[in-house]
GUGUVEX-71609 format. One line per 5 residues: for each residue x, y, z of N, C-alpha, C. Coordinates in steps of 0.05 Angstrom, whole numbers. Example, Ala and Ser with C-alpha at 12.3 -4.5 7.8 and 13.67 -1.06 7.14 Angstrom:
2
264:-114:156:246:-90:156:264:-66:156; 257:-45:142:273:-21:143:258:1:157
! end
This chain:
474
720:-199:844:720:-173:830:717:-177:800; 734:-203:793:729:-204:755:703:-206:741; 686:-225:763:660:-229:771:642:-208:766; 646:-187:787:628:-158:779:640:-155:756; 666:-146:745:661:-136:724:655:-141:702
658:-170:697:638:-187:685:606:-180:681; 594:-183:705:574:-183:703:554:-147:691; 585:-128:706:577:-102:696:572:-102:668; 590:-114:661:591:-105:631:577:-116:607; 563:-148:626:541:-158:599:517:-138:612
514:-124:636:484:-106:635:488:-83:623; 524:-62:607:514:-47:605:516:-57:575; 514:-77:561:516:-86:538:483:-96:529; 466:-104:552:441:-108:551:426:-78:556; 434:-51:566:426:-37:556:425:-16:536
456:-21:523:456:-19:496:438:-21:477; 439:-54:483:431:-69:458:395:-61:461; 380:-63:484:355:-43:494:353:-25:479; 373:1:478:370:30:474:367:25:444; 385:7:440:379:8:403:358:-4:387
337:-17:399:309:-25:398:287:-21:403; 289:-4:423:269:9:442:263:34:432; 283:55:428:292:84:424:282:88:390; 274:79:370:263:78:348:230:79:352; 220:62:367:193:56:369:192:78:392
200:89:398:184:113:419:186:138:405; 218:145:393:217:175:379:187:169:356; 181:146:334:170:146:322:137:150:335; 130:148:357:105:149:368:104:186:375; 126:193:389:125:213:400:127:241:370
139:225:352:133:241:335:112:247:314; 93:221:315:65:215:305:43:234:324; 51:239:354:42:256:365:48:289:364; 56:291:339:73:322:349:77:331:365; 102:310:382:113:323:404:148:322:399
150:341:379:179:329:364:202:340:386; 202:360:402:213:372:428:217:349:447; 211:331:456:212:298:462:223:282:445; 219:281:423:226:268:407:266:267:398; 273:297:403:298:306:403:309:302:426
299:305:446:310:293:468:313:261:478; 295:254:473:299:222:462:328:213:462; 328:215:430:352:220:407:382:230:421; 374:249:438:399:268:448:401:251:475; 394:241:491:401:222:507:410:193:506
406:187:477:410:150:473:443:164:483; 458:137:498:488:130:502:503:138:476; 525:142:480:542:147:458:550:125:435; 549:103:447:554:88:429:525:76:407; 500:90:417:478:81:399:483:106:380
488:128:397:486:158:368:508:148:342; 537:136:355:555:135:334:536:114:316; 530:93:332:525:69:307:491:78:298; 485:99:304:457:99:279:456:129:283; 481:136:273:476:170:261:468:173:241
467:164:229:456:166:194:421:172:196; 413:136:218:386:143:222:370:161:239; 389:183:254:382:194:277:385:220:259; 405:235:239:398:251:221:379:249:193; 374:218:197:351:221:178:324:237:198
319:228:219:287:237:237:291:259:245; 319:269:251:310:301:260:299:318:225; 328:307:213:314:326:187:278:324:174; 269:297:178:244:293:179:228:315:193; 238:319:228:225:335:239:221:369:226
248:368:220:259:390:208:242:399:183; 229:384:159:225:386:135:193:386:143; 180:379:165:159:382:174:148:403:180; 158:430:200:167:446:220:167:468:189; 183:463:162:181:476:138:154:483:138
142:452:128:120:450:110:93:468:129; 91:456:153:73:462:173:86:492:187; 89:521:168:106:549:180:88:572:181; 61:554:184:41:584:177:25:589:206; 23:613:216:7:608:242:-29:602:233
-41:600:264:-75:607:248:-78:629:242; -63:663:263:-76:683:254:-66:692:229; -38:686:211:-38:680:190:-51:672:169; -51:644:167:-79:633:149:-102:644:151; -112:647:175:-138:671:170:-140:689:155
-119:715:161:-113:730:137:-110:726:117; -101:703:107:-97:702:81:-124:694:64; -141:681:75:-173:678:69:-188:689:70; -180:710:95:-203:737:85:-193:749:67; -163:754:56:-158:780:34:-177:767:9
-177:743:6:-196:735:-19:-228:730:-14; -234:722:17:-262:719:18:-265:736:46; -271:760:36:-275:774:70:-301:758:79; -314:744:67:-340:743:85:-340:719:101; -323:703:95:-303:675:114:-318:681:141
-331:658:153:-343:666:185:-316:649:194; -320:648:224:-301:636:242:-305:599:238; -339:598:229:-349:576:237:-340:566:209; -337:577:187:-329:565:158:-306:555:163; -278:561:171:-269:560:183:-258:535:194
-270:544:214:-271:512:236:-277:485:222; -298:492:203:-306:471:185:-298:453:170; -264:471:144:-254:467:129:-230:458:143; -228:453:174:-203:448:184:-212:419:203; -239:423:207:-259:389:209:-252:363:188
-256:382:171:-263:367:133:-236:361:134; -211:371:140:-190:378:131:-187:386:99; -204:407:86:-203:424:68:-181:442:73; -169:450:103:-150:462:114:-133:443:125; -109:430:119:-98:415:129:-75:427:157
-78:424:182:-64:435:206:-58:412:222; -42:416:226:-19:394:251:-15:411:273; -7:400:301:-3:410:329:27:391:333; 49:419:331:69:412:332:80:424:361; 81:411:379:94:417:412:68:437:421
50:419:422:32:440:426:9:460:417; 23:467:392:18:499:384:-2:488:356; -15:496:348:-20:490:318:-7:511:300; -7:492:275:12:502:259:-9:498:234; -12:507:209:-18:507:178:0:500:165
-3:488:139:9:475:120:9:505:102; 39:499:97:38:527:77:28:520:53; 16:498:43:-6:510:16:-27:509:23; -37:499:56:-62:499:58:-87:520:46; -81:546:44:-98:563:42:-105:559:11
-78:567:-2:-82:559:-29:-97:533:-42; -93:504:-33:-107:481:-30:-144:490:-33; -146:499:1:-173:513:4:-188:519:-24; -180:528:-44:-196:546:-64:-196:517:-81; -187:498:-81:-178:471:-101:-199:452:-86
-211:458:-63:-221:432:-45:-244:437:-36; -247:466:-30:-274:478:-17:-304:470:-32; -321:464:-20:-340:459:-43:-351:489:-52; -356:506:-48:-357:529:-48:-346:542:-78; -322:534:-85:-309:542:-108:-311:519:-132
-335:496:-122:-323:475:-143:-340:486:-179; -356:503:-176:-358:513:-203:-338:522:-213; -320:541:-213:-292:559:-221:-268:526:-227; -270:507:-205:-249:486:-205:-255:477:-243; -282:466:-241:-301:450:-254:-295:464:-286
-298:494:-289:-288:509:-313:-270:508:-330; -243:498:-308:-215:494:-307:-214:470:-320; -224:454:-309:-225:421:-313:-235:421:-338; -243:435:-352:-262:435:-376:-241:444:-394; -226:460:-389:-207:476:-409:-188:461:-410
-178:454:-384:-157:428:-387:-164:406:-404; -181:389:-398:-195:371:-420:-188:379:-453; -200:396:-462:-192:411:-487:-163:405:-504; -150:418:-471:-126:414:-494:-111:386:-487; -121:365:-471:-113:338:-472:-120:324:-499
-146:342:-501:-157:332:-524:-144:331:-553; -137:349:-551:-116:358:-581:-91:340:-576; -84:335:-558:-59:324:-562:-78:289:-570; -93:282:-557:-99:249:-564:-104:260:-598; -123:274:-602:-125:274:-633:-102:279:-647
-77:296:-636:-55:295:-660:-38:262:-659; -43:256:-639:-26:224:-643:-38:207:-662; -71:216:-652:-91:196:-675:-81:191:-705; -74:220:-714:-59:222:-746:-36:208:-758; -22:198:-730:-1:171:-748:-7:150:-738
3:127:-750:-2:97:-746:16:86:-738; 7:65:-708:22:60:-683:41:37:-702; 62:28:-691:75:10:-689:66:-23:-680; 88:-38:-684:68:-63:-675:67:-68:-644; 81:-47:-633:78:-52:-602:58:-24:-583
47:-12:-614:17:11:-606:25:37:-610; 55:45:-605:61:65:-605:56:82:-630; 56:106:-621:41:129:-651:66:153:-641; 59:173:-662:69:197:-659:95:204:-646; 116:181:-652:141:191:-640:157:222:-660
166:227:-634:178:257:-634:208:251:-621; 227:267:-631:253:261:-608:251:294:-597; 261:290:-579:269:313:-551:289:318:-554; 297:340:-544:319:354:-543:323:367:-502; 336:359:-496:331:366:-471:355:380:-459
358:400:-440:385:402:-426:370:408:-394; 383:408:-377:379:402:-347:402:416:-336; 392:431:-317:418:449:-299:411:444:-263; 429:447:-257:421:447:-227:454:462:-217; 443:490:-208:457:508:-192:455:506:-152
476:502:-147:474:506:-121:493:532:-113; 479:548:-86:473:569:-78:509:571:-68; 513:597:-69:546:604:-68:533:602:-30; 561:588:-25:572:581:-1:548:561:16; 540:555:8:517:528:16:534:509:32
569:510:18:577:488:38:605:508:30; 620:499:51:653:513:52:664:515:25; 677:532:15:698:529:-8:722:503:-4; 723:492:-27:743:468:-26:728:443:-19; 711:442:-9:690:419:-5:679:408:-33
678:385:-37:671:371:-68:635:364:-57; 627:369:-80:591:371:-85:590:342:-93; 571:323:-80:562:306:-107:534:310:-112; 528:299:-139:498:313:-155:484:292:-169; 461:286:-159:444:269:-181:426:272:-199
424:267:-221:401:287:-243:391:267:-250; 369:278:-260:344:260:-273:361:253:-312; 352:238:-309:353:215:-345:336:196:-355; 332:196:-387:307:188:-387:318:144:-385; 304:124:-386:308:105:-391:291:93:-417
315:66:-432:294:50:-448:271:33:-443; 249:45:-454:229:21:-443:207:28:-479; 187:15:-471:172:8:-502:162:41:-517; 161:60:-495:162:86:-498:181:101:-509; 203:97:-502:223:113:-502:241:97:-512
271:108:-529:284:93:-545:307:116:-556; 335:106:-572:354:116:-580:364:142:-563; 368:143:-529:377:155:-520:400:159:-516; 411:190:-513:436:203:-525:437:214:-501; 461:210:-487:476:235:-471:506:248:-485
482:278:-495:504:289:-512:529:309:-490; 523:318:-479:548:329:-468:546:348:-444; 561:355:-425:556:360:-395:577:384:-386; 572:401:-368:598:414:-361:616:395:-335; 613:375:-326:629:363:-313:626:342:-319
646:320:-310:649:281:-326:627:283:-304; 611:251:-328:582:244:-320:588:225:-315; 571:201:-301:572:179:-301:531:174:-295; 526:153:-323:507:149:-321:496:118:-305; 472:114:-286:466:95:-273:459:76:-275
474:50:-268:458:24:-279:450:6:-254; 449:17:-242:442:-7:-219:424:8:-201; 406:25:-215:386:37:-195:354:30:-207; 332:40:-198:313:39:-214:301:74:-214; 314:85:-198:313:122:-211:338:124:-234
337:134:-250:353:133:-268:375:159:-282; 396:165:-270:407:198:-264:439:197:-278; 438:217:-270:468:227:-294:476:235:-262; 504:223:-252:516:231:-233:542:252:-231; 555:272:-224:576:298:-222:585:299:-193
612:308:-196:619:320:-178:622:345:-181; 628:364:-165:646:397:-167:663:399:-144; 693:415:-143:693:424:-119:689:460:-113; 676:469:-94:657:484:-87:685:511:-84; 678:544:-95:689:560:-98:675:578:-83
691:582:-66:682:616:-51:665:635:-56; 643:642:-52:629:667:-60:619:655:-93; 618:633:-104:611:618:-130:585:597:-124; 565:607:-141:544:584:-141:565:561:-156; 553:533:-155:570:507:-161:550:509:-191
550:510:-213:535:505:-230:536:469:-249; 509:460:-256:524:426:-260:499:431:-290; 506:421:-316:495:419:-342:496:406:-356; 468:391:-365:473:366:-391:451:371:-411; 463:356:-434:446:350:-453:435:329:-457
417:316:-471:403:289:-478:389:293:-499; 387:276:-516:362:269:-532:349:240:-536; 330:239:-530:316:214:-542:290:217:-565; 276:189:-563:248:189:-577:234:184:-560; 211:197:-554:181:183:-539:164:188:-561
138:158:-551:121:156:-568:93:166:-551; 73:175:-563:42:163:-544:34:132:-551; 21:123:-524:12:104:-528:-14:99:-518; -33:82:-521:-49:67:-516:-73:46:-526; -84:25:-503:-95:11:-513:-128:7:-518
-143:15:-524:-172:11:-518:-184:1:-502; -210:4:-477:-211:-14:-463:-221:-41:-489; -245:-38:-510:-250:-63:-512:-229:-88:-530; -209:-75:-539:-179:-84:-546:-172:-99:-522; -170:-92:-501:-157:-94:-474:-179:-125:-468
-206:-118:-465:-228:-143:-463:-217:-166:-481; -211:-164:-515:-213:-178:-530:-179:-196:-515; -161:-185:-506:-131:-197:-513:-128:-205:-481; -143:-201:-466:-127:-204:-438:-135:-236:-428; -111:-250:-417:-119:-280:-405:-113:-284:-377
-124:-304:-367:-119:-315:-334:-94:-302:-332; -80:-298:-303:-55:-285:-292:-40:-311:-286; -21:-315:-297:-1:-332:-284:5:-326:-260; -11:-333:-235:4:-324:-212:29:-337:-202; 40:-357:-220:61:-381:-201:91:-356:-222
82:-331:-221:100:-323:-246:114:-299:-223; 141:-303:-227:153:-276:-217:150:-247:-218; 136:-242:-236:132:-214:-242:95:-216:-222; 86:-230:-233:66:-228:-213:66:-229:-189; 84:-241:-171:86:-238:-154:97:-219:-145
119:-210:-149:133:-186:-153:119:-161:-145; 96:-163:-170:74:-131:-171:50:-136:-158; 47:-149:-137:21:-168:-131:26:-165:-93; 52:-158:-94:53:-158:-64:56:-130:-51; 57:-133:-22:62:-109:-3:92:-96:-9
97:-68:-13:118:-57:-21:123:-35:-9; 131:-35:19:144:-18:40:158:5:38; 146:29:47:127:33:61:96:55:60; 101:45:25:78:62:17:59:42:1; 77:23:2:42:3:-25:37:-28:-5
21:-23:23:20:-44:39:-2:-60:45; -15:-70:28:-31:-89:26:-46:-105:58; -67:-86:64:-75:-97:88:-102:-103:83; -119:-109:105:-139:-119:100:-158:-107:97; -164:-80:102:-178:-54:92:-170:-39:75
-150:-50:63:-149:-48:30:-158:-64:14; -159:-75:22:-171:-105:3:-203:-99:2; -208:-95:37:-244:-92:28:-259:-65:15; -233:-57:20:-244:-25:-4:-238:-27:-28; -217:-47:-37:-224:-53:-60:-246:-59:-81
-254:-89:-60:-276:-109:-71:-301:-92:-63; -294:-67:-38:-324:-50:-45:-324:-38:-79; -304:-27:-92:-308:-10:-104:-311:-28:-131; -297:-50:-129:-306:-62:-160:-332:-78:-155; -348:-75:-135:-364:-109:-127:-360:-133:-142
-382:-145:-159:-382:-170:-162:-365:-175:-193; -349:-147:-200:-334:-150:-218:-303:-167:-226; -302:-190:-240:-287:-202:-240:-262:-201:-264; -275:-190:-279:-248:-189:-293:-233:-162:-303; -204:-169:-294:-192:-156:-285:-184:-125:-298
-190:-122:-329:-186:-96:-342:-212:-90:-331; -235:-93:-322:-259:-75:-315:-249:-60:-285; -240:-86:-272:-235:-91:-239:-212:-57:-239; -191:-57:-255:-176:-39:-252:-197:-3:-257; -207:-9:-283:-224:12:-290:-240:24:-263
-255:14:-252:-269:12:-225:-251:26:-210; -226:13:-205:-217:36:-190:-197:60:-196; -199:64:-225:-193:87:-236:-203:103:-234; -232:97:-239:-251:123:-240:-259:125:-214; -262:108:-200:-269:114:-169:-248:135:-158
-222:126:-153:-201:142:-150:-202:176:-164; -213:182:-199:-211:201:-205:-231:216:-191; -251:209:-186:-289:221:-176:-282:229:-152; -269:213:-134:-271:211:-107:-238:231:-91; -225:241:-112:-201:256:-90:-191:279:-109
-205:303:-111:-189:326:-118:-157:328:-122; -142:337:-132:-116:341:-137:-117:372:-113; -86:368:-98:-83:380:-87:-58:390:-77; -43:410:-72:-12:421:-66:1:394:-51; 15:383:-42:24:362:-29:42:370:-14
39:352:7:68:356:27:89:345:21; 118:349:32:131:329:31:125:303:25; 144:294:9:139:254:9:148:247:30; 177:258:45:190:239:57:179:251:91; 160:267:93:146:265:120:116:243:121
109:229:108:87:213:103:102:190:105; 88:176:128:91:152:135:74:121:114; 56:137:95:34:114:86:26:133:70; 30:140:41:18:154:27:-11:147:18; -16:129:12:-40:125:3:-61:126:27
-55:112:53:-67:122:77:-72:149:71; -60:164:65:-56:196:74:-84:203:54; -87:197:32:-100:203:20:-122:191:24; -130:169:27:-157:154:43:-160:181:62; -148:193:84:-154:205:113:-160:230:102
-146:246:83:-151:276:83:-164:282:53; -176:262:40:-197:261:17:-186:285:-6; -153:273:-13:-148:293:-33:-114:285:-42; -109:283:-60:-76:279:-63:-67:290:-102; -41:287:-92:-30:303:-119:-22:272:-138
-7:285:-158:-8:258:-176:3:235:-168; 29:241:-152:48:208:-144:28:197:-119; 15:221:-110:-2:210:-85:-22:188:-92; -47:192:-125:-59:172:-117:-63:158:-139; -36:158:-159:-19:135:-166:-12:111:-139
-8:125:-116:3:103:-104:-21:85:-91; -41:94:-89:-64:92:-76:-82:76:-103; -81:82:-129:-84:64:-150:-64:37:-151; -41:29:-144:-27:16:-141:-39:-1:-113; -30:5:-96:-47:-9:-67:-74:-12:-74
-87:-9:-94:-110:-29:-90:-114:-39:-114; -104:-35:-133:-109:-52:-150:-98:-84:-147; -61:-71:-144:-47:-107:-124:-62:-116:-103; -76:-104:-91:-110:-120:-69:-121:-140:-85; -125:-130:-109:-144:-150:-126:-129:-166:-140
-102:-170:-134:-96:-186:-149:-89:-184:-181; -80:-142:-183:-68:-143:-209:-47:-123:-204; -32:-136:-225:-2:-125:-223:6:-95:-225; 10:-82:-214:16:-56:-220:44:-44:-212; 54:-27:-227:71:-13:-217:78:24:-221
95:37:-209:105:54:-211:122:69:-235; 113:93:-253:124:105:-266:132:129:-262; 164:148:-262:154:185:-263:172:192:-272; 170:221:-280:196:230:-288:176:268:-299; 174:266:-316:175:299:-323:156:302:-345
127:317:-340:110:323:-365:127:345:-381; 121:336:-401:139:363:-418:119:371:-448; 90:375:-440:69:383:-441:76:421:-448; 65:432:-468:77:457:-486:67:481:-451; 87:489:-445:77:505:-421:67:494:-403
71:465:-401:67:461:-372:85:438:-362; 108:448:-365:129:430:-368:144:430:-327; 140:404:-314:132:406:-288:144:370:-285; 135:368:-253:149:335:-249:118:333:-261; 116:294:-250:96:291:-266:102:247:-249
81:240:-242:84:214:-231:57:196:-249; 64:175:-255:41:158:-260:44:128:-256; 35:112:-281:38:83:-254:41:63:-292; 42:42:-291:40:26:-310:13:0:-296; -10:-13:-311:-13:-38:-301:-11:-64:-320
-10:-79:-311:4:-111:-332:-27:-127:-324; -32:-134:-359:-56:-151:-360:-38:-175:-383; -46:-196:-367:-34:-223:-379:-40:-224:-411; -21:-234:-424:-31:-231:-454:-25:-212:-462; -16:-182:-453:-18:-158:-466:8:-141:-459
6:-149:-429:45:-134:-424:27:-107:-405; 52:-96:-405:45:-69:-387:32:-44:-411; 15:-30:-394:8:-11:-401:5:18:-387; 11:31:-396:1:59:-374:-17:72:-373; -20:79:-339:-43:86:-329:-35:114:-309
-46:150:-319:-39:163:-317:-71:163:-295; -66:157:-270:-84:167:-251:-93:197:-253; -74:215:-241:-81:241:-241:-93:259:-267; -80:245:-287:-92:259:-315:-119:249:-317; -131:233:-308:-156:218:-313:-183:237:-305
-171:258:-272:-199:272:-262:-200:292:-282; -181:301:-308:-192:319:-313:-211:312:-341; -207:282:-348:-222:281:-369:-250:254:-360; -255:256:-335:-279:255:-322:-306:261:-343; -323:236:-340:-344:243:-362:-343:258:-386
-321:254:-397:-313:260:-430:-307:240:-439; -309:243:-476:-303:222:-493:-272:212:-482; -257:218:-481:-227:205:-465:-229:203:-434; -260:196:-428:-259:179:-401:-240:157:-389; -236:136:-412:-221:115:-402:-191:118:-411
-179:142:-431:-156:146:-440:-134:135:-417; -130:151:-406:-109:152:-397:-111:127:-369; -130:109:-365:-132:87:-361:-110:68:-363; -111:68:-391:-93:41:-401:-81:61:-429; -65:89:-424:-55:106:-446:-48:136:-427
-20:136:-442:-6:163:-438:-3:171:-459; -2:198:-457:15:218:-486:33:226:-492; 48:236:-507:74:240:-527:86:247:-504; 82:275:-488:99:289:-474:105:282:-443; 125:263:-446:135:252:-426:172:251:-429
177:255:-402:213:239:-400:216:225:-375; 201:195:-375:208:170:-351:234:169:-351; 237:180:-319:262:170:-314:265:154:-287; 236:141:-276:240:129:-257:216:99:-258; 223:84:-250:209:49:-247:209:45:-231
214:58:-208:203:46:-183:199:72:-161; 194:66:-136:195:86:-115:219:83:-92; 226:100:-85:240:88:-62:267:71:-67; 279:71:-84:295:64:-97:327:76:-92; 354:51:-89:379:74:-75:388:78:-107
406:106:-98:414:115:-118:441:103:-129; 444:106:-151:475:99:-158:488:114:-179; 514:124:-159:526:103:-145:509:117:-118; 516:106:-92:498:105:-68:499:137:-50; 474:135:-48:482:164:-31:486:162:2
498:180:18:497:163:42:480:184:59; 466:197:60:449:218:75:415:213:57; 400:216:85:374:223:70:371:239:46; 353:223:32:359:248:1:330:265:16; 331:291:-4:318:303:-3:275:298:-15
285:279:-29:253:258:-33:262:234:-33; 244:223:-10:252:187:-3:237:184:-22; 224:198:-39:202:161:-56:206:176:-83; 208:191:-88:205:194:-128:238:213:-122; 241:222:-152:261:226:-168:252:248:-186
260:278:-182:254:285:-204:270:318:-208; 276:325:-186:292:354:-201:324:343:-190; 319:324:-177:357:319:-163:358:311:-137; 380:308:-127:389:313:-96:427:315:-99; 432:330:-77:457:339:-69:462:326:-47
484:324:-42:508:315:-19:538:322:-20; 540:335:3:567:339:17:572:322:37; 597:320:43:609:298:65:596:310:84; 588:334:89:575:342:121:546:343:117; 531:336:106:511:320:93:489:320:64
467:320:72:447:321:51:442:358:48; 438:369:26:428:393:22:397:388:13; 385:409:31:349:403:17:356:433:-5; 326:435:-11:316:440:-39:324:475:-30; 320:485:-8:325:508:-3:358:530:-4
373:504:-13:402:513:-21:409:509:-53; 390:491:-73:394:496:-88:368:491:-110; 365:493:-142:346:492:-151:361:485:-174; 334:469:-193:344:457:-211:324:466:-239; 334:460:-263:320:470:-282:315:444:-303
297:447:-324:290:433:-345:280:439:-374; 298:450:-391:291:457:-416:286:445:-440; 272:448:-449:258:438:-468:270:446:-492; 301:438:-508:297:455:-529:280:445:-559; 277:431:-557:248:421:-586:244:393:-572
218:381:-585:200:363:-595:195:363:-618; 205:353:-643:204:345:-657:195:321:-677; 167:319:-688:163:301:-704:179:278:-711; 179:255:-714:197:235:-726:199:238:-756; 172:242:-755:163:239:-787:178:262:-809
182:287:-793:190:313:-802:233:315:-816; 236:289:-795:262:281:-785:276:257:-811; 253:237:-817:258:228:-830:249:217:-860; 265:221:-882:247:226:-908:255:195:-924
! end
């Protein structure tokens, strides 16, 4: 008898240890299929002892499902309507077309199809149909990029390039929604902050409505709060900051004259040179779309250029989905021929590290006069010269203008980086899916009964001056 029960109990320990190996790689398939109704049942059948030991990761995938099921809330006879109120003359077959192209981006969730709720809006950003009106836009935008490179032009950079420093004045709020979570329940809160780097400098956290604790062991960079939560009371959380940012940049033929061989036996090269899970993954049809796009070009400030401008020519800016429902961002953008700024930053990153140059991740907040918004870009490192920044998305709009290569190897004054990497844990640690797995930029919340998404609370960013240095100091 000790025998059987012996033997019972290493099989039900071998199908344990099964369920907790197995049961990952199937919800993940069945959910790549939009069959998320399977996918919950899955989940809702593993043994009790797999749900206790990977609850964390089993409320990370439903909320996934969940933040999907958001994004994807529009029917077709919906979206239809909404395309004829602007283009009654829309055939069925246009249509069908823009959802071929994926100019209409739609998923089949249990079945049913579903629309992306900015798809329609997207539509007028993607359609070729509208690209005169886009093209107008792009023209006016240009303009006033323009004014800002020429007001930096008027002071003289520093010895590490920088021009036109200004200090900021900043305050940041983030209210959450009365009764979002029980009264007496304590909130914790993460906010965006700027960091030192060759940009940015003499940063102040002047003062908060609750004790702050600022982050040192992350690479998102945040002012952390608690509250405890009042009845029928939004939780309100407030800080101040000031720093300096400068504009910067380098010329390409500056860039030709100073750049040498890559130390590859060098940590940082290696570092920025490899696969970086699970959005910058270096495979082998990255590589040959690389070496398509630069051909027989070898050195490496051209090699990057090549795929700057390729990148700007070749993918419209577009509404974005979730980050944290995208399995492969830069994939995403290869497949549906269009992405927003962190999108093909990341997709500039994955192929430039193809070729063998170092790149990384920058974001935090344009704070650009009225168009003050998140805002993602990237840095790349040419031996001899150090890092420089490279504002992907700002690049399509100054496409065949004199600041073609600007923002290449150069950003402008109006910036607050507060993040160096992607994907990055927070600190101190959060223990629920945040509400964006890969960037950082209006916050995330947590209660002991879990993660709050964006729909319980909202966050703000004020600008109170930008100020001259020069004005500042006599």
């Amino acid at each position: 008898m000790k025998r059987i029960l012996i033997f019972l109990s290493l099989v039900l320990i071998a199908i344990v240890a099964v369920a907790q190996t197995d049961w990952l790689g199937q919800v993940n398939g069945l959910m790549a299929d939009g069959e998320f109704a399977k996918a919950e049942q899955v989940m809702k059948k593993l043994p009790k002892k797999v749900r206790q030991a990977e609850a964390v990761r089993i409320d990370s995938l439903q909320t996934i499902m969940g933040r999907i099921r958001k994004d994807f809330n529009m029917t077709p006879a919906q979206g239809v309507a909404l395309i004829r109120e602007k283009m009654p003359e829309a055939t069925d077959a246009q249509i069908d077309n823009w959802k071929a192209t994926r100019k209409l981006e739609v998923m089949n969730i249990d079945g049913q199809e579903w629309w992306f709720r900015k798809s329609v809006r997207n539509l007028w950003l993607l359609g070729d149909e509208f690209a005169q009106v886009n093209e107008e836009e792009r023209q006016e935008s240009y303009q006033t990029r323009r004014r800002y490179f020429l007001q930096a032009m008027r002071s003289t950079p520093d010895r590490w390039g920088v021009r036109n420093w200004q200090r900021a004045n900043i305050t940041f709020t983030l209210d959450v929604d009365a009764d979002a979570v029980p009264a007496g329940e304590t909130l914790r809160v993460w906010m965006p902050f700027p960091y030192e780097n060759i940009r940015q400098r003499n940063i102040n956290y002047v003062e908060g409505n609750h004790p702050a604790t600022l982050s040192t062991n992350s690479k998102h960079h945040t002012v952390y709060m608690e509250a405890v939560v009042e009845k029928g009371k939004p939780t309100h959380f407030e800080y101040t900051f000031t720093y300096e940012v400068g504009e910067r940049h380098i010329a390409q033929q500056d860039l030709l004259a100073m750049v040498e061989p890559y130390n590859t036996e060098s940590e940082l090269y290696q570092t920025y040179t490899a696969s970086e899970a699970p959005h910058m993954i270096i495979t082998d049809e990255m590589r040959s779309l690389a070496r398509e796009i630069v051909g027989d070009e070898e050195n490496p400030v051209l090699q990057a250029y090549k795929v700057y401008q390729w990148i700007s020519r070749t993918f419209p800016w577009a509404g974005a989905r979730e980050y944290s429902t995208l399995s492969n961002i830069p994939q995403y953008v290869l497949d549906n021929g269009h992405g927003d700024c962190g999108q093909v930053t990341l997709l500039y990153i994955t192929l430039v590290r193809s070729l063998g140059i170092p790149a990384r991740w920058e974001s935090g907040w344009m704070l650009h006069p009225h168009e003050i918004n998140w805002h993602d870009w990237g840095e790349t490192f040419f031996q001899g010269v150090g890092w420089v920044p490279t504002d992907q998305s700002f690049g399509r709009g100054a496409i065949d203008t004199p600041m073609d290569a600007y923002y290449a190897t150069g950003i402008d004054v109006y910036r607050m980086a507060s993040n160096e990497a992607v994907g990055d844990r927070l600190d101190p640690p959060k223990t629920f899916i945040r509400s964006e797995t890969v960037d950082f930029q209006p916050g995330e919340v947590e209660w002991r009964g879990g993660n709050l998404y964006y729909d319980k609370w909202h966050s703000h960013l004020e600008v109170n001056g930008i100020t001259p240095l020069s004005n500042l100091i006599q």
